[in-house]
C-alpha positions as CSV (number, residue, x, y, z in Angstrom):
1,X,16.8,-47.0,-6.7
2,X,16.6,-50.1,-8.5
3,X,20.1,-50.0,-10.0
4,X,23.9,-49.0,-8.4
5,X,25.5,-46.6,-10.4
6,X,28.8,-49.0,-11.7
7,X,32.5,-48.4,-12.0
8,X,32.2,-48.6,-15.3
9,X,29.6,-45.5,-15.8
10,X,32.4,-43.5,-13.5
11,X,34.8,-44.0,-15.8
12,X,32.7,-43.3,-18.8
13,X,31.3,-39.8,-17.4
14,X,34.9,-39.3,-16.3
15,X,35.9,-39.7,-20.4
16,X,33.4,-37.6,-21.3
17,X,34.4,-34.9,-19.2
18,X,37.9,-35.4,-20.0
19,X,39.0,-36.3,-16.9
20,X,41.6,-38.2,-15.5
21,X,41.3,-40.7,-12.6
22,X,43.4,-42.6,-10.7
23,X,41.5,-46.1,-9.7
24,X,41.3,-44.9,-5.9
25,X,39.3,-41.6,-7.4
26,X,37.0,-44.0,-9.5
27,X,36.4,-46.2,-6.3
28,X,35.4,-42.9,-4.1
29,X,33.2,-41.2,-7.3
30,X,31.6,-44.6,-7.4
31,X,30.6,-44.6,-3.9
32,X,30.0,-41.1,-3.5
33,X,27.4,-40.2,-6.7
34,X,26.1,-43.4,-5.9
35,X,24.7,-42.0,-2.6
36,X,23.7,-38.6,-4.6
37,X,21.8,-40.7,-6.6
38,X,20.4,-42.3,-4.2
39,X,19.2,-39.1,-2.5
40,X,17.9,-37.5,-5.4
41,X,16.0,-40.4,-6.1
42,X,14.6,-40.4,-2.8
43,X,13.6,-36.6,-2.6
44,X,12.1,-37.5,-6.3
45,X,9.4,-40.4,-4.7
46,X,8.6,-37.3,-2.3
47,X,4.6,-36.7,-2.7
48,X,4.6,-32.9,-3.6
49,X,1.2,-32.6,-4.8
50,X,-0.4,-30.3,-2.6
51,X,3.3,-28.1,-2.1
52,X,3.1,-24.5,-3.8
53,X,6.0,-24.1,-5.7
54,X,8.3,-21.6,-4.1
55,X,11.2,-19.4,-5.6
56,X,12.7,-18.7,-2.0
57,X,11.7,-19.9,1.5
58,X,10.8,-16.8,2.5
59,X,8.1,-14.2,1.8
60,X,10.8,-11.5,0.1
61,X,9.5,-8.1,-1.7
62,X,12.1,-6.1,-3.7
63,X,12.5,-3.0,-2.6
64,X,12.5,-0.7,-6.0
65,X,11.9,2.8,-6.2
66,X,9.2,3.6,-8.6
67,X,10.3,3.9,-12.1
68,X,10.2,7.7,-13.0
69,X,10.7,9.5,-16.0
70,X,12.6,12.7,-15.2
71,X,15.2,15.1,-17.1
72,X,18.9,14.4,-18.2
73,X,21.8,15.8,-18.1
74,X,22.2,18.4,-21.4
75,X,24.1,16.2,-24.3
76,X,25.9,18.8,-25.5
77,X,27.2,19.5,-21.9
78,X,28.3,16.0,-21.7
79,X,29.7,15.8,-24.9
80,X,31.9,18.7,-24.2
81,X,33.5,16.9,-21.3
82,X,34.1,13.4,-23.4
83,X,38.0,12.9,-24.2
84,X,36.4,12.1,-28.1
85,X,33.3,13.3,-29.3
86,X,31.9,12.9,-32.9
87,X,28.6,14.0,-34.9
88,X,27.1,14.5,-31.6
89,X,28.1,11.3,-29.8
90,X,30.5,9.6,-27.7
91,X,33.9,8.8,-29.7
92,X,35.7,5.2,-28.6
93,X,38.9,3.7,-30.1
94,X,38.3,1.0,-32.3
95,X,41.0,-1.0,-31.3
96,X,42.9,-1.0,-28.0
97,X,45.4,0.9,-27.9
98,X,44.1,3.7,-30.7
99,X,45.0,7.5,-29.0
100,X,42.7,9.2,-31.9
């Protein structure tokens, strides 16, 4: 990586993010993304040509049951044991707190 990351950008990501820093935090950030930086650079120079892109490291299948149409439960049955029910659906306060 050609150039350090500065005090100064610290402090000006730091604004941005509306943080407060004492000038022994903006010495350690300094140092510390610096390094990240660093590292992400370096795993950035990596030659990946010839890698398949992978979502996980290992060779996972979801195990989903088949997706089946079958019957419901009878509306009007369910509707009869809903606290509210209105033309033939589900009735829901409109405001917390409603009882009706």
């Amino acid at each position: 990586m050609s150039e350090r990351l500065t005090r100064a950008d610290v402090v000006h990501v730091a604004r941005l993010a509306r943080l407060t820093l004492g000038d022994a935090e903006v010495q350690s950030f300094t140092l510390e993304l610096a390094d990240i930086l660093a590292h992400a650079h370096d795993v950035a120079s990596l030659d990946t040509a010839g890698v398949v892109p992978t979502a996980h490291p290992l060779p996972l299948v979801n195990v989903l049951r088949a997706d089946v149409i079958r019957p419901g439960v009878d509306r009007t049955e369910v509707l009869a044991m809903a606290p509210w029910a209105e033309d033939d659906r589900f009735r829901v306060p409109k405001i917390l707190g409603e009882t009706t």
